[in-house]
C-alpha positions in Angstrom: 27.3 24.7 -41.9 29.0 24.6 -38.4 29.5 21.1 -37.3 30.6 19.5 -34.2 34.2 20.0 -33.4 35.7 16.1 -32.8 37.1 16.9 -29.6 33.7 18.1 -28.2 31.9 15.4 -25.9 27.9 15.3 -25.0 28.2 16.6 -21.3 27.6 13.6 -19.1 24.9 14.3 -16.4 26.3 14.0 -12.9 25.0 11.3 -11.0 22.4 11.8 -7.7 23.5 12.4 -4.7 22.5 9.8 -1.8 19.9 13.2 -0.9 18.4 13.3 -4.1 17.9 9.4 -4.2 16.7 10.0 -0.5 14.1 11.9 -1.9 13.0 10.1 -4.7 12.5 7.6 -2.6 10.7 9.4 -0.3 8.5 11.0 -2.9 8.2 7.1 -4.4 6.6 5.4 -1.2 4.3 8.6 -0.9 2.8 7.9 -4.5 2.8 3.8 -3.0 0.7 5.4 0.0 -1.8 6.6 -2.4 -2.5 4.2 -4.4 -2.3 1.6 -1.6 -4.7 3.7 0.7 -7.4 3.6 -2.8 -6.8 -0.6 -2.5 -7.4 -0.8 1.3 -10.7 0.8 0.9 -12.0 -1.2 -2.3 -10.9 -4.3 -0.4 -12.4 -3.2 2.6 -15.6 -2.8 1.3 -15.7 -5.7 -0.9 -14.9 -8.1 2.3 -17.3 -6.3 4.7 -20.5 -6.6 2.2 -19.8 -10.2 1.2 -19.8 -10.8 4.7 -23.2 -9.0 5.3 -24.8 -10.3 1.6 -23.4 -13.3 0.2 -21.4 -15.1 2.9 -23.7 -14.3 5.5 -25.4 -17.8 5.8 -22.0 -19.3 6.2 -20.3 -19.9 10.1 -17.8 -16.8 10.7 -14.7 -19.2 10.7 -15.3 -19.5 7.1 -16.8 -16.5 5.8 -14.3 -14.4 7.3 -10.8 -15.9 5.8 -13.3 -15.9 2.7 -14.4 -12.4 2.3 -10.9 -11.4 3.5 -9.1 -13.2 0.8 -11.5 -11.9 -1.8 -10.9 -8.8 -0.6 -7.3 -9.0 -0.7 -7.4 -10.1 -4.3 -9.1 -6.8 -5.2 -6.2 -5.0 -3.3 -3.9 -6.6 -5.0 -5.6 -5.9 -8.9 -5.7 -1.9 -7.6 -1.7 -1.9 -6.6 -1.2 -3.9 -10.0 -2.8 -1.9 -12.2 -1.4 1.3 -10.8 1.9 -0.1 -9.8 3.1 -2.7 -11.1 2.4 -3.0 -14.1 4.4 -4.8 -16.6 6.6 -5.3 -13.2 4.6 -7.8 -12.1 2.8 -10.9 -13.5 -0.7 -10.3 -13.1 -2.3 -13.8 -11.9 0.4 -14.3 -9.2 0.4 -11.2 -8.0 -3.4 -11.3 -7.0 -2.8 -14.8 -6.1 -0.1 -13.6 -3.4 -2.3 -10.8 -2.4 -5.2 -12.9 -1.7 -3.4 -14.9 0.6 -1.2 -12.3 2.2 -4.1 -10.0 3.4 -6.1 -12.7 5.3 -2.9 -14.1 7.0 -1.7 -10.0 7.6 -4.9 -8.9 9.2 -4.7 -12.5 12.0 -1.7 -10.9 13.0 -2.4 -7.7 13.3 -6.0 -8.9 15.4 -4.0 -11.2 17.1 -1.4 -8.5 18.6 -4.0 -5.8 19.4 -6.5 -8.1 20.3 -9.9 -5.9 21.7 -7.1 -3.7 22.9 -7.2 0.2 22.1 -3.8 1.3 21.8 -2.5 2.9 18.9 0.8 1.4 20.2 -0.3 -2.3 19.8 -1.8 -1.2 16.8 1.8 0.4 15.0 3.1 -2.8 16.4 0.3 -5.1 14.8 0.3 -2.9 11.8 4.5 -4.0 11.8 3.7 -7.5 11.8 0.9 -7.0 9.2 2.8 -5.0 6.8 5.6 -7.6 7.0 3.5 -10.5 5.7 1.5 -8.5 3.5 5.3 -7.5 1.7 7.2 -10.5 2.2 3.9 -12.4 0.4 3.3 -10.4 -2.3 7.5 -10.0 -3.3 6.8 -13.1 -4.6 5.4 -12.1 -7.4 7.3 -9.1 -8.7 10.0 -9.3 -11.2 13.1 -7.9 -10.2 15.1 -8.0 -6.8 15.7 -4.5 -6.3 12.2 -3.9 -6.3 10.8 -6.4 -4.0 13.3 -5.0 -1.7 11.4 -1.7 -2.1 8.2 -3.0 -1.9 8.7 -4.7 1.4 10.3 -1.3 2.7 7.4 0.7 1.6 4.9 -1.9 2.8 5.8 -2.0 6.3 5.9 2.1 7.6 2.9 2.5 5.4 0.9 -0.3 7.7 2.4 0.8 10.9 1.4 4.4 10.2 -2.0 3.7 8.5 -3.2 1.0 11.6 -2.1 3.7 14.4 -3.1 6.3 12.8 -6.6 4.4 12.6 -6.7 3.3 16.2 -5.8 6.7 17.5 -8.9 8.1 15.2 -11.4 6.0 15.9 -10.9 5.1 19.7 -13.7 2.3 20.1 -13.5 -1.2 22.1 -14.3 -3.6 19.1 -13.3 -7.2 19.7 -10.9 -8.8 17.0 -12.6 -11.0 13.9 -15.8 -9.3 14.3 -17.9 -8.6 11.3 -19.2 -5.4 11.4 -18.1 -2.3 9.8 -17.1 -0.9 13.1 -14.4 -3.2 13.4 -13.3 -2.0 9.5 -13.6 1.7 10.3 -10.1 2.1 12.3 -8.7 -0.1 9.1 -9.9 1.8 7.0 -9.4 6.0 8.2 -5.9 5.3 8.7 -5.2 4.5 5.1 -7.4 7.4 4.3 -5.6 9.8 6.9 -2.3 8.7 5.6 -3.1 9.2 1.9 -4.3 12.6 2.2 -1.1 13.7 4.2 0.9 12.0 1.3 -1.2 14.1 -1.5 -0.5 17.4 0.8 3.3 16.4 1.2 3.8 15.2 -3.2 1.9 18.8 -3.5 3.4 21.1 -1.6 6.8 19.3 -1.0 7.4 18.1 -4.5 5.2 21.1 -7.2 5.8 20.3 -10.3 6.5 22.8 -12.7 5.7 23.2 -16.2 3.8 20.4 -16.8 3.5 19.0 -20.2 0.7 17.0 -21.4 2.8 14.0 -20.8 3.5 14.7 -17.2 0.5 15.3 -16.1 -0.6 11.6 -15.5 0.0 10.2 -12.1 3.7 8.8 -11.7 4.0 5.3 -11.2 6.0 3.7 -8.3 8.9 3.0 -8.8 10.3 5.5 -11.6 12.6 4.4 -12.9 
């Protein structure tokens, strides 16, 4: 039987280049978009038909934060369970994202105001996306990837909330709680995760998947 000669070494894979990480990355925040566009709208919902069923007895300064950080919780179980798993503890995580979203939506109403302008909305969706991020880092594990998170939070709100207000070009007034207001919210995350499906398909094809691979990859790979 042949055997390994002692001076033969296992080749060594090279290491990426800053293009390949560049796309991994890229390919990364588009599988983020996803799964965060799914959350938006199960938190959307959730908020909007508390506000019209359960909270509706209840004045508007109260119900609102209420049914926005219930629906932020929600969010936050979606990106956990589908993200972050095992790279983030669970309870704190939701606990961040209930209280990020409430406080990320005031600031993104209180920069576009009854305004129309996809503009004010990028620039609301900036402000947004920052809190939502900076919030929920909080609760994830390692430094490296709360970095990420907040880098992939922040284009993804920016794009989603203009993307909305250019769609759905109606005067609604901020805080008001109707599904109108939730629509331009809501398309943009829709808009933006079927672009991201159409780039992971036609930008990244897999090829010979196995069994294995064909389940959805998580963000971040590591």
């Amino acid at each position: 039987m042949e055997t390994m000669s002692e001076q033969e070494t296992p080749e060594i894979p090279a290491p990426p280049t800053r293009v390949q990480v560049a796309i991994k990355r890229l390919e990364d925040w588009l599988v983020w978009v996803i799964i965060t566009g799914i959350a938006w709208i199960a938190g959307l919902v959730l908020a909007v038909a508390l506000l019209e069923t359960a909270l509706s007895a209840l004045p508007a300064a109260l119900s609102l934060p209420l049914a926005r950080l219930l629906g932020g919780a929600l969010l936050g179980l979606v990106q956990w369970a589908y993200l972050l798993r095992g790279r983030a503890k669970l309870l704190r995580f939701l606990a961040a994202s209930a209280l990020a979203w409430p406080l990320a939506l005031l600031a993104y109403d209180l920069i576009l105001g009854a305004s129309q302008s996809p503009l004010l909305a990028g620039l609301g969706g900036l402000a947004g996306g920052a809190v939502m991020g900076a919030v929920q880092m909080w609760a994830i594990l390692e430094a490296d990837e709360k970095r990420i998170w907040l880098a992939s939070s922040v284009p993804g709100w920016v794009a989603a909330l203009a993307l909305g207000r250019q769609a759905v070009f109606d005067e609604v007034a901020p805080l008001a709680n109707t599904w109108q207001y939730s629509l331009p919210l809501g398309i943009g995350w829709v808009f933006l995760a079927m672009l991201a499906v159409v780039a992971i398909v036609l930008v990244f094809p897999r090829q010979k998947l196995s069994g294995k691979d064909m389940k959805l990859p998580m963000w971040p790979k590591r």
